[in-house]
C-alpha positions in Angstrom: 100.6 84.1 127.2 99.8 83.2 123.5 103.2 85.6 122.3 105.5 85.1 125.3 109.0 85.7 124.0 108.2 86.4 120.4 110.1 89.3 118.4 107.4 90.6 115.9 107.6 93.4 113.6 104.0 95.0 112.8 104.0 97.7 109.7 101.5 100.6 109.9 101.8 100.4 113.3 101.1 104.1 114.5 97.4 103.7 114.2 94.4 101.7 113.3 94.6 97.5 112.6 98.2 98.1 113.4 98.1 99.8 116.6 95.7 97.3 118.2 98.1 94.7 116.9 101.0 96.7 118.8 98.8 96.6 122.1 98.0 92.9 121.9 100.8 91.2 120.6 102.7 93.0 123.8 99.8 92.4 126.1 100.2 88.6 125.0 104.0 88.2 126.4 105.8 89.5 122.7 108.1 92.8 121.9 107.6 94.1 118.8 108.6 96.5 116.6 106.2 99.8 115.4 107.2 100.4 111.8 105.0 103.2 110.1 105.9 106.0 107.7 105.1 108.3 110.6 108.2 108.1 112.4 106.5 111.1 115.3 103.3 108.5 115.4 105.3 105.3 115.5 107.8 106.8 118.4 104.8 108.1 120.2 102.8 104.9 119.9 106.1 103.2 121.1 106.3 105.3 124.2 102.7 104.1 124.8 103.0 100.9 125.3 106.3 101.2 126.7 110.4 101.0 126.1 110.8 97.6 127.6 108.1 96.1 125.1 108.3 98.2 121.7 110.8 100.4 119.9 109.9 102.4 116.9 110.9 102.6 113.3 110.4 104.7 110.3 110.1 102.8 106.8 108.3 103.1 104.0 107.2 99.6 102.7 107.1 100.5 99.1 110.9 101.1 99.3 113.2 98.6 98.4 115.9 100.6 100.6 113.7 101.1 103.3 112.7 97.8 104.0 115.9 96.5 104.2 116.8 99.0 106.7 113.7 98.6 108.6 114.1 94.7 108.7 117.8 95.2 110.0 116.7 97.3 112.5 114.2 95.4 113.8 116.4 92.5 114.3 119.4 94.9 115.8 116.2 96.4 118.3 114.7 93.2 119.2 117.7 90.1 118.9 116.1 88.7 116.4 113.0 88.0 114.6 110.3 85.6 115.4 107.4 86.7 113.2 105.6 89.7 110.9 102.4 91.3 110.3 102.6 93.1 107.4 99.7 95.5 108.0 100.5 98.7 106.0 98.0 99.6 103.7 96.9 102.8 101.6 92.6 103.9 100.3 93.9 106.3 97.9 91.5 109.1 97.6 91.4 108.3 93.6 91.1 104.6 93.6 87.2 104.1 91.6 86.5 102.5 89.2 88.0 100.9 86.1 88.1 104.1 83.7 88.1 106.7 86.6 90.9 105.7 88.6 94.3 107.4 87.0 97.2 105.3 86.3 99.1 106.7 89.0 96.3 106.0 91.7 96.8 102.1 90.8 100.3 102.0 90.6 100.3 104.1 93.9 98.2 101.5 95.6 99.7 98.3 94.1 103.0 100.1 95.5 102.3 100.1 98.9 99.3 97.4 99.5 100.8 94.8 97.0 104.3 95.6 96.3 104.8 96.8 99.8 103.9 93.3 101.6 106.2 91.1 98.8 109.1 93.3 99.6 108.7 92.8 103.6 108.2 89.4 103.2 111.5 89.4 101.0 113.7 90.8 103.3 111.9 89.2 106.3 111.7 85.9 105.8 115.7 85.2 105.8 115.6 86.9 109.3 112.8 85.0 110.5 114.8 81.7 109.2 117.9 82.8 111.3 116.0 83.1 114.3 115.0 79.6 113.8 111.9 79.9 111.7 108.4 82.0 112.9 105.3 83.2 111.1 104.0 85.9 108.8 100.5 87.6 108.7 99.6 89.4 105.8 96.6 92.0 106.2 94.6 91.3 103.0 90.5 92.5 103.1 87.2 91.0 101.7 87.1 92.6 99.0 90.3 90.4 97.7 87.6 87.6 98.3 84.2 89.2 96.8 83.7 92.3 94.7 83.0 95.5 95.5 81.0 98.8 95.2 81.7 101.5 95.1 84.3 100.2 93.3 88.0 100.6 94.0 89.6 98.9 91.5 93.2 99.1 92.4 92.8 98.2 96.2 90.5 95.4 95.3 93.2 94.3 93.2 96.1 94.9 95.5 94.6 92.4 98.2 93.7 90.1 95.6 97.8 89.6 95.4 98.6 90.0 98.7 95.6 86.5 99.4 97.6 84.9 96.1 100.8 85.8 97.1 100.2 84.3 100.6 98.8 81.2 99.2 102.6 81.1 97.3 104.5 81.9 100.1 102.5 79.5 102.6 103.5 76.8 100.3 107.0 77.4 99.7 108.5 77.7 103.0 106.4 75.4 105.1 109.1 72.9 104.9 111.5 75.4 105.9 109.6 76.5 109.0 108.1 79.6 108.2 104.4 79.8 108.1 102.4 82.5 106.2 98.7 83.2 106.1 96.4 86.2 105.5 93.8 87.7 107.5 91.1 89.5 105.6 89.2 92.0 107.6 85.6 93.3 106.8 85.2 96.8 107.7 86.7 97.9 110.5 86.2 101.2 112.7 89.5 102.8 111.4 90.3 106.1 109.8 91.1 104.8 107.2 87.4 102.4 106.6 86.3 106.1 107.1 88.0 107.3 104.0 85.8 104.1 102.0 82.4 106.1 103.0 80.8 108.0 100.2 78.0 110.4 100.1 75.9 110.4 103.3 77.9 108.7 105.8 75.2 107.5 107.9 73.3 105.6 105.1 76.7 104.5 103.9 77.1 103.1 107.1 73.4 101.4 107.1 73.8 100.3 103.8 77.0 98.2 104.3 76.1 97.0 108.0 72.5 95.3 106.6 75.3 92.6 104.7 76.7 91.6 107.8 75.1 88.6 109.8 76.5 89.8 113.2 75.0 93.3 112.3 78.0 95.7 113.2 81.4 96.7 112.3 84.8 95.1 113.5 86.9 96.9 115.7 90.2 96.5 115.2 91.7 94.7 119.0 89.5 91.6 116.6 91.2 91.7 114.3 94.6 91.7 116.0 93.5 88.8 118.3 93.4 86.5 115.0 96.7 87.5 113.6 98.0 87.2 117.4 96.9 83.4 116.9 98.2 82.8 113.9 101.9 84.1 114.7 101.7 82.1 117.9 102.4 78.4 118.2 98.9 77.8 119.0 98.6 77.8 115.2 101.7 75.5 114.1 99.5 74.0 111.6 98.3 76.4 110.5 99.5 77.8 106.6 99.0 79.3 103.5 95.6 80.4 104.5 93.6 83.1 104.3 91.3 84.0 106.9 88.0 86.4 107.1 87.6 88.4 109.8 83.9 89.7 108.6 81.4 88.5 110.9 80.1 86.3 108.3 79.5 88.8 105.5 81.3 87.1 102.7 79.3 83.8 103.6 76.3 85.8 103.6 73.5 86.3 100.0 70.7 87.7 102.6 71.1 88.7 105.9 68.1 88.7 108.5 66.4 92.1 108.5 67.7 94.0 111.9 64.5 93.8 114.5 64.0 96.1 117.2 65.3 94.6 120.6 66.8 91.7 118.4 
């Protein structure tokens, strides 16, 4: 199994991206660690998959305090820690565009998708190095790749830094035996790629799926299956990288037109 042995923590794991990660990072041979803000969802999701392969914590990763104390606990739960996917992420409901989007929206956003994955990765990466040295995966998105529209400036922004800052990272401690890349998902069937629909949700939906080559949405056990690879040793040579998960769009200026039976 691609994960046998490996002590992962996974943030925003009570549902979505997360969740699946949960499920496949076990499935693969690993015990991990459900961090959400959530602390009902994350014990429940916990007692899912089962008490001999997860154990549940609450944190919040905008919290200085709490990360700490969710990175000490994760290493008291599991022995140790072997690798991260730092996978908590916010769509605030007032996140637009440039002069729309209220000061406290972007600093809200920034404070969770941005600020949140630096302060894991702070904390994290000393316990990764006294386990021996592991892997990080950093949930970025597209749109820290491409533009966007509608726009949502402050999210758009917040991956932006989370691809730069795991570029940084990647770099500095490859020498020390900790490896750190990004995946960037296109949309994915989540709540929360619900929440990024406006006006009529169907010809929201047509409108974005006629940019994607493959023609459909991600679900999110695809998503989990690439970070799964690139915490595992299978990808040893693998850092400072960010990688699409998008089925093709951002490589994409004009898609094929969909055909009936095609």
């Amino acid at each position: 199994m691609m994960l046998d042995g490996k002590r992962i923590l996974i943030t925003g794991a009570a549902r979505g991206i997360g969740l699946a990660a949960a499920q496949e990072f076990t499935a693969q041979g690993a015990r991990v660690a459900i961090a959400d803000l959530d602390a009902s969802a994350a014990a429940e999701a916990a007692a899912c998959i089962g008490q001999s392969h997860a154990v549940s914590l609450e944190a919040d990763v905008a919290d200085n305090a709490s990360v700490a104390m969710m990175i000490s606990g994760a290493v008291a739960a599991l022995g140790g820690l072997d690798g991260m996917f730092n996978n908590a992420g916010i769509v605030h409901p007032e996140d637009h565009d440039l002069v729309e989007t209220p000061l406290a929206a972007w600093e809200r956003t920034l404070a969770v998708n941005l600020t949140g994955v630096f302060l894991c990765c702070r904390h994290g990466i000393p316990a990764i190095l006294a386990s021996g040295g592991g892997a990080i995966v950093n949930n970025a998105s597209i749109v820290g790749v491409v533009g966007s529209y509608p726009s949502q400036v402050a999210y758009t922004a917040a991956k932006g830094g989370v691809i730069a800052l795991t570029r940084e990272l990647g770099v500095a401690y490859a020498r020390r035996g900790v490896r750190v890349n990004a995946v960037s998902p296109g949309v994915t069937l989540t709540p929360m790629a619900a929440q990024m629909m406006t006006g009529d949700e169907e010809a929201a939906r047509q409108d974005r799926l006629r940019h994607i080559p493959i023609g459909r949405y991600a679900e999110p056990l695809e998503i989990a299956r690439v970070a799964a690879f690139l915490l595992s040793d299978a990808a040893s040579y693998v850092t400072a990288q960010n990688w699409p998960v998008d089925g093709g769009l951002t490589e994409a200026y004009l898609c094929p037109p969909f055909k009936a039976g095609a």
